[in-house]
N, C-alpha and C positions, 0 to 999 in steps of 0.2 A: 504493500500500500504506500501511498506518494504520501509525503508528510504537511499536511494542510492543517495545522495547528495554529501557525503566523500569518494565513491568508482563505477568505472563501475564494470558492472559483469564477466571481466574478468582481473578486476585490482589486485595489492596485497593487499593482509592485510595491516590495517595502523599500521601506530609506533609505540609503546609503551612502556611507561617506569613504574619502579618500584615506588612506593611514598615509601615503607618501610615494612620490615616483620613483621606481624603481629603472622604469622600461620607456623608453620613447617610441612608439610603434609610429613609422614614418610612410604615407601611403604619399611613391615618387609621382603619380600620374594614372590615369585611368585604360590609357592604351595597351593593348595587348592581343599577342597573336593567336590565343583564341579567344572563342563565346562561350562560356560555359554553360547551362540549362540551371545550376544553382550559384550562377554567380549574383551576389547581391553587389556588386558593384555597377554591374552593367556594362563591365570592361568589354572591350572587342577593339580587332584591328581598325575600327572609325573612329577612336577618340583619340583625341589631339591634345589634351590636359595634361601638362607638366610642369611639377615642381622648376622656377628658374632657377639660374646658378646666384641669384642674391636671397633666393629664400635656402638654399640647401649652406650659402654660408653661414647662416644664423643656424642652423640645425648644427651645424660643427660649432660654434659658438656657443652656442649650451651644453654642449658636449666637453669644450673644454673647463666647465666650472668642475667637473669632476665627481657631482651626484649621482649621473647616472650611469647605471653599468652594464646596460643593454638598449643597443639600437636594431628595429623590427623592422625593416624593410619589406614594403608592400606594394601593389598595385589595382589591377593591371599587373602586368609583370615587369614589376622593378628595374630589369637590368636594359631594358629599352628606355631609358631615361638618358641623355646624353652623361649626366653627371652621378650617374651610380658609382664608378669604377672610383672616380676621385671622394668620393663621400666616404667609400666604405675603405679606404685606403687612411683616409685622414682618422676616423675610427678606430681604426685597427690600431694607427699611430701611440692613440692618447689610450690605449689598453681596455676600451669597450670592444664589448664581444658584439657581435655582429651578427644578425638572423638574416637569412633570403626568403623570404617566401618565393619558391620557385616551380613553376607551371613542368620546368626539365624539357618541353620540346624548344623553349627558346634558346636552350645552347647548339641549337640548329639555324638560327635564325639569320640570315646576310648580314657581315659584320662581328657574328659573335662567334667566331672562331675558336677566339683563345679565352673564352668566358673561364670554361670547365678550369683550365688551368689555373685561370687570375682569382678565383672563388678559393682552388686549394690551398694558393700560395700566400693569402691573407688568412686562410683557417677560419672561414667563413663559416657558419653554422648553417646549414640547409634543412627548411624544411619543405618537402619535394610531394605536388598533387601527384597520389596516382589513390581513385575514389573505387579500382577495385583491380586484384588478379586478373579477372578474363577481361578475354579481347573486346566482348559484344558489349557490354555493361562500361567498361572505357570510352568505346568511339561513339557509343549510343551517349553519354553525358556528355563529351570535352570535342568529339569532332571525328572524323574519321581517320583513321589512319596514327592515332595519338597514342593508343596503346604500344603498339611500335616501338616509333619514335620514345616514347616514355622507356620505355625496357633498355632500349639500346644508350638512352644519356643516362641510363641506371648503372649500364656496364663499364660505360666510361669514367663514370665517377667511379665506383668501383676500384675501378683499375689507376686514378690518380692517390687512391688510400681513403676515400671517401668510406665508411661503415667497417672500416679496419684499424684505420689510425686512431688514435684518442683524440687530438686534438680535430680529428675533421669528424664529425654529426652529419651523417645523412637521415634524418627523420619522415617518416612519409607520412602523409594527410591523408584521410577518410572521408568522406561528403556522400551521405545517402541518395539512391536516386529514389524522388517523391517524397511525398508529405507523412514520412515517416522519423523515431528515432534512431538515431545509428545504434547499431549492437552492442554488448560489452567489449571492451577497448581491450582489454587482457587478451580475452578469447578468440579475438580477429585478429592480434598481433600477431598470436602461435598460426592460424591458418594461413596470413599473407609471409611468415618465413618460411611454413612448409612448403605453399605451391611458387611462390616463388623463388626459393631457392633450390627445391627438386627439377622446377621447369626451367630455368634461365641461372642457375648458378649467381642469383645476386643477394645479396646480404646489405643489413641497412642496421639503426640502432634502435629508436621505436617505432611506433606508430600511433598517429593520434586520431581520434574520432572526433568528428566536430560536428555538431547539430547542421542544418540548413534551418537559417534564419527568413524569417517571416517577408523578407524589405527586397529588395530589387529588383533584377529577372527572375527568383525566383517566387518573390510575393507574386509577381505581375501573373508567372504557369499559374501557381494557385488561383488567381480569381479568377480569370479566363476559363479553368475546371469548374469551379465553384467549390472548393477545397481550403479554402482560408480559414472557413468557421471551423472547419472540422480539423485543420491543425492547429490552430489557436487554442481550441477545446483540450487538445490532447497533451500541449505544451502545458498549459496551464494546469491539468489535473494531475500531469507528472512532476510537478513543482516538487524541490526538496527546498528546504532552509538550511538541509547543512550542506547547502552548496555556494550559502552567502557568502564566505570567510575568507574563500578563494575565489572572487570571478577576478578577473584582469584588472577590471575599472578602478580596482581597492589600489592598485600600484603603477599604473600604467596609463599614460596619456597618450591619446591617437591627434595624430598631426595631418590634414589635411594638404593637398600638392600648393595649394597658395600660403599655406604655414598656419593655417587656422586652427586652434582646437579645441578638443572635442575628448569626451570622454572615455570613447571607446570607436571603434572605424566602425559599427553598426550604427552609432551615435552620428557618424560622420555624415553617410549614405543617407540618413533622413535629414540631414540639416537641423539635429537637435542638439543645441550650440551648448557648450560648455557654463553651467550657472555661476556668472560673475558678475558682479558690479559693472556698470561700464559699457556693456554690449559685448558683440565677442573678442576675445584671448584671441594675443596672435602671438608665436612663439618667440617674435624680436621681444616682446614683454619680458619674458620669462628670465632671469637672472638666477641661475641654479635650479631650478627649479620653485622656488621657495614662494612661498603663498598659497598654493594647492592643497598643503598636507589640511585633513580634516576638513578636505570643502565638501560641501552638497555634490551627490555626483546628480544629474538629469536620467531620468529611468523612463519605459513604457511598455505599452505590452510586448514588445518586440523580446525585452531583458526576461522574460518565461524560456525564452531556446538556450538561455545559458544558464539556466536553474536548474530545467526537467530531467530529472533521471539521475546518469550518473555526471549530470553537469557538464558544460562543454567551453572551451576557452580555445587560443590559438594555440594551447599547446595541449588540448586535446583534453581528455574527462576528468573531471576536478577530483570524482572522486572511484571508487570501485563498488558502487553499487550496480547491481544490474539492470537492465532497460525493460520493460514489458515486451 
């Protein structure tokens, strides 16, 4: 049973506040070489939104105050941004760790040649979509022909020390297809090293489950079904509270491609601006961080995908409960 002690099911979200930033999750631009069917960003090869190189120096300028000790790089797919290579470079410099979010067919892309290498040789942290083992269930959500290409920049990383070295993290992401919860994370991690390590000899470190959240192209499939009430219904009734203590928002500030922010990159996507004084935070503001700690974070019904079950974050189930 889903623990609805702290909320009915047609109550609001509870309160919550910031303890302190730990994480800067950095979303470089919306472009990206594919469309995904649960992408809540709405990313695809037609968007043109990119962080400049005078917003991405203040990202390294907050960086050098020295609070923070992880930078999350997102999209779209991040490394099509002219100025990824030099961000996470400067980064790497001042000894924050560095995440990709990476889609792994853009190391195929015209121009990114020497990505795979330039990612290993900063000890880049990757965490790599691949939303399932088979073929038909990959090219049916991300496009045709991606499970491939995803397998084969599996083996290339791989083979640069990518899920063998310690310092390189290849992590791979999970995204359900349809208006369901993803499975238990434990028990899908053992099946994606069995068949793909029996089928394709690749090896990786975890794997994370991440809900599909209610907002973009994939809010959009939902209502066009007429399946919104009935995942909103299911989200909500799978609520736990002891998934409060750890959602991202409690540590982590999402930065929008003009430097705007936001509580969280779901927060972003709906234009639900950061609750400040003043109108919205723009990250030239920010001076270490400081001011954030203990603010109001902004919630809605959307913040239920990262509650229900066994909780879901960018870094996959908060916690090991099991999913209905």
């Amino acid at each position: 049973m889903s623990d609805l002690r702290a909320l009915s099911l047609d109550g609001p979200f509870p309160a919550l506040r910031r303890r302190g930033i730990t994480t800067l999750q950095v979303n470089l631009g919306y472009r990206c070489n594919q469309r995904c069917l649960h992408c809540h960003v709405n990313a695809g090869p037609h968007r043109r939104e990119a962080m400049s190189a005078e917003t991405v120096d203040a990202v390294i300028e907050l960086l050098r105050g020295g609070a923070l000790r992880t930078l999350d790089l997102t999209g779209g797919a991040p490394e099509l941004n002219p100025e990824f290579r030099r961000l996470v470079s400067a980064a790497r410099e001042l000894d924050v760790e560095v995440i990709d979010r990476c889609n792994l067919t853009v190391l195929f892309e015209p121009g990114q040649e020497t990505l795979a290498a330039f990612l290993a040789d900063q000890g880049v942290t990757l965490v790599a979509s691949l939303p399932c083992y088979l073929e038909e269930n990959v090219d049916r959500q991300r496009g045709k022909g991606v499970h491939g290409d995803s397998i084969r920049a599996i083996r290339m990383l791989n083979g640069l020390g990518y899920g063998t070295d310690e310092r390189l993290r290849l992590n791979l992401a999970f995204n359900p297809i349809g208006p369901v919860l993803p499975p238990a994370q434990e028990r899908l991690e053992a099946d994606y090293r069995r068949e793909l390590g029996d089928r394709f000899g690749i090896v990786f470190n975890r794997l994370f489950v991440i809900t599909n959240m209610p907002i973009g192209r994939f809010g959009a499939v939902l209502n066009a079904k007429g399946q919104m009430d009935g995942y909103m219904r299911l989200l909500r009734a799978s609520y736990s509270d002891a998934n409060l203590d750890t959602l991202m928002c409690r540590d982590t500030v999402s930065v929008d491609w003009q430097g705007f922010l936001y509580d969280c990159d779901f927060n972003q996507m709906l234009r639900l601006p950061m609750l400040r004084d003043g109108g919205r935070a723009h990250i030239s503001e920010l001076r270490g961080g400081k001011g954030l700690d203990d603010a109001l974070i902004a919630t809605g019904d959307h913040c239920f995908g990262c509650t229900a079950g066994q909780g879901s974050s960018c870094g996959g189930a908060l916690s090991t409960a099991q999913t209905r």
